[in-house]
C-alpha positions in Angstrom: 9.4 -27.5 -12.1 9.6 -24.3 -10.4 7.2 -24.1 -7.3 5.8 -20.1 -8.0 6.4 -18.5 -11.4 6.7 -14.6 -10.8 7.8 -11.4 -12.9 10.2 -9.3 -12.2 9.8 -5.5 -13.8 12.7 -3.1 -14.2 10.6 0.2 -14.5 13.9 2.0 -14.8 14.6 0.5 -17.7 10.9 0.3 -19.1 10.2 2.8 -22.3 6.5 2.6 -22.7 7.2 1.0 -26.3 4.6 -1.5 -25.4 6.4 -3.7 -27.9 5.6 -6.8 -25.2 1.8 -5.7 -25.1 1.8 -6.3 -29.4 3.4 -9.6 -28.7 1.2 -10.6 -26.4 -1.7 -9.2 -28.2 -0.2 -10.9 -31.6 0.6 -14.3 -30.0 -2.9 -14.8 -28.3 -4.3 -13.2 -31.8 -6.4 -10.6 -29.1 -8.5 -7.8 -30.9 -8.8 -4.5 -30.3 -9.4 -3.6 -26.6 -8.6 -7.4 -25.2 -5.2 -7.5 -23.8 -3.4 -9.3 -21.2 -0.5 -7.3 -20.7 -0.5 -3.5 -20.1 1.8 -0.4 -19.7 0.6 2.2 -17.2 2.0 5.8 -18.6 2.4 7.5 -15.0 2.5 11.2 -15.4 2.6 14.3 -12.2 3.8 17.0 -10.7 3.8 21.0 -12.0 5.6 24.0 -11.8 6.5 25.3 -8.2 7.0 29.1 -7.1 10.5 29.4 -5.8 11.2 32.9 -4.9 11.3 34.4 -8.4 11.6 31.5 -10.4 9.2 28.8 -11.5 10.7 25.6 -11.0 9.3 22.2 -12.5 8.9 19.1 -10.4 7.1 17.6 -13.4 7.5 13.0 -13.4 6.7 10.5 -15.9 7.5 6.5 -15.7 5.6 3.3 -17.2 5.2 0.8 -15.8 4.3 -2.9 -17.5 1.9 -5.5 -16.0 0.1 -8.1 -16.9 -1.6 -11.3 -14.4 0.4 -11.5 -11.4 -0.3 -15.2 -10.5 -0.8 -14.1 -6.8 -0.1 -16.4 -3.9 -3.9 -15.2 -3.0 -5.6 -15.4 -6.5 -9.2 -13.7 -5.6 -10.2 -15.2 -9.2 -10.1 -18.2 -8.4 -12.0 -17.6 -4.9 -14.4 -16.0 -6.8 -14.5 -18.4 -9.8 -18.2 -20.4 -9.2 -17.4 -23.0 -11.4 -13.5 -24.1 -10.5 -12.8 -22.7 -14.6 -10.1 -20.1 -12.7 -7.7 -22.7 -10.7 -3.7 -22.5 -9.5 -1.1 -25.1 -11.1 1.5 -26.9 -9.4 4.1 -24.1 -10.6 2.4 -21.5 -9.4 0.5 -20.2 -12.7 -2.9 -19.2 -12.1 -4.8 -20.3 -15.7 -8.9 -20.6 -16.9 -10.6 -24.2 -17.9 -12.5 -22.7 -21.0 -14.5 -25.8 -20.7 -15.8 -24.8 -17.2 -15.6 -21.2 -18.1 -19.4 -20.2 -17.9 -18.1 -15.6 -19.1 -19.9 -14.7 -15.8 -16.8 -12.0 -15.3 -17.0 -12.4 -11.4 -13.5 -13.0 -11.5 -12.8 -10.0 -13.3 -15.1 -8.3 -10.7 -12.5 -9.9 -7.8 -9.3 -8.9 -9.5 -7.6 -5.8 -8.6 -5.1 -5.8 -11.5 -8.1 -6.1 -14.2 -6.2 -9.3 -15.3 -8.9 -11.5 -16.0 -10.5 -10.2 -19.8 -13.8 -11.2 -21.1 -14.0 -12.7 -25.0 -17.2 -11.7 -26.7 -15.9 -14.3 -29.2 -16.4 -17.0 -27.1 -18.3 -15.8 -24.4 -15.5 -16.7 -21.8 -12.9 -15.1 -19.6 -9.3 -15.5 -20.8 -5.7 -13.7 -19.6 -2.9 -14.2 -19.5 -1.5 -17.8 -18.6 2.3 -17.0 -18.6 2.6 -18.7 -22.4 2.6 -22.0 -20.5 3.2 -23.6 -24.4 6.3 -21.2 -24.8 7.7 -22.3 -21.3 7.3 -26.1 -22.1 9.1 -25.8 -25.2 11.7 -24.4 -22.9 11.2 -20.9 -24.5 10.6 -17.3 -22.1 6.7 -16.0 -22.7 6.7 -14.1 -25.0 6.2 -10.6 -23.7 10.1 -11.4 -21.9 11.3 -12.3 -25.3 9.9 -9.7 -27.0 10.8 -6.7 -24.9 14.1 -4.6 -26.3 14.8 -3.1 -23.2 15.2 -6.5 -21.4 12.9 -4.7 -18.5 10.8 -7.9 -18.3 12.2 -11.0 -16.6 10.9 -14.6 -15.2 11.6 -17.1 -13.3 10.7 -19.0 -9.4 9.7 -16.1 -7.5 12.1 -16.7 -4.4 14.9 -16.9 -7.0 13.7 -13.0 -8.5 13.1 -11.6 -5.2 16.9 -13.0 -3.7 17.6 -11.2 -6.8 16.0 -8.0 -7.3 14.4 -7.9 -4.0 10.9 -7.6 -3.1 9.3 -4.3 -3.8 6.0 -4.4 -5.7 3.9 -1.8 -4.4 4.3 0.7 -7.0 1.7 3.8 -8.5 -0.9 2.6 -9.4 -1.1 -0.8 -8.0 -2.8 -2.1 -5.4 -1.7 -3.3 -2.5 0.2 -5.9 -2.0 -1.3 -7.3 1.3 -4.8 -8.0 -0.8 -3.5 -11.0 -2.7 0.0 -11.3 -2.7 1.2 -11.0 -6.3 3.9 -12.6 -7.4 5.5 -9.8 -8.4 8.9 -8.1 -8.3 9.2 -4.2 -9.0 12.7 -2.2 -9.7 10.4 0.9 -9.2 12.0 4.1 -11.2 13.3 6.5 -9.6 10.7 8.8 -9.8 8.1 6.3 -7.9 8.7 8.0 -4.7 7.2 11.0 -6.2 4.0 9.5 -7.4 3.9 8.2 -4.0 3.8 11.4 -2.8 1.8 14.1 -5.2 -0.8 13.5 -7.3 -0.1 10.9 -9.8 -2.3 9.9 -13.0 -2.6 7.6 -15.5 -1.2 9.6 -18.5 -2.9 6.9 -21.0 -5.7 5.4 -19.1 -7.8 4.7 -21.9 -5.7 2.2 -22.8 -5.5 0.3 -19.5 
């Protein structure tokens, strides 16, 4: 059993068909507005004076995330009751039987992972298809993904990989609770960095 599940994101690759958001959404049967996995549309720039041209600078990427099983899970600090806890592998998951829906661990997270159920009145997100895993099968928002921009695995094993960038537009910071996360930012990252990115789509984030 692998010690820290993580994700690894190719952003380069990453379309915005939010074809692993549907999965998700479809697996966990979510309703409108609930979802565990998002895609960040990431829009900037504008058209530059250069002499007597107008030149664009103009940027778009997406960028998919979903719970980021942090080495430093603030939800489960937060958590009153013990419902938000860490496994032995690493995946940070919700006891709906200790859930009490007071949403102070979506209060704590900076990555909005933890999602309330007005169903149930309990917190739910997502638990990195720990049924799918077991039956030896990828979640399902890897699966699903036509791009292959979406990979898994122990997070040492991804980083000796792909390396260890993960502080992308519009994340947080890193340093706040250590996500295990692993980002193959697009090329045009360094220019959100640096102008004034947006959320192109943030209604649905």
């Amino acid at each position: 059993m692998p010690k820290q599940y993580g994700f690894f994101i190719n952003s380069k690759l990453c379309s915005g068909c939010k074809t692993c958001l549907m999965a998700c959404k479809d697996k966990h049967d979510l309703e409108v507005g609930r979802k565990f996995r998002r895609v960040y549309e990431v829009t900037g720039g504008a058209w530059v004076e250069q002499g007597a041209a107008w030149i664009p600078n103009v940027f778009a990427y997406n960028l998919s995330i979903s719970c980021n099983h942090c080495e430093n899970p603030v939800c489960v600090k937060a958590c009153p009751t013990g419902a938000h806890h860490k496994r032995e592998d690493g995946i940070v998951d919700i006891d709906p039987d200790k859930c009490i829906g007071c949403r102070y661990c979506a209060m704590a997270c900076p990555y909005g992972a933890p999602q309330y159920d007005e169903k149930s009145g309990k917190m739910t997100k997502c638990n990195f298809c720990i049924d799918e895993l077991e039956a030896g099968r990828p979640p399902v928002c890897v699966a699903a993904c036509p791009m292959r921009a979406i990979h898994y695995g122990e997070i040492d094993t991804l980083r000796e990989k792909y390396g260890t960038a993960c502080d992308v537009f519009p994340l947080p910071p890193s340093d706040k609770t250590r996500p295990n996360l692993v980002i193959a930012p697009h090329h045009n990252a360094a220019k959100a960095n640096a102008q004034s990115a947006q959320i192109a789509n943030e209604e649905e984030v």
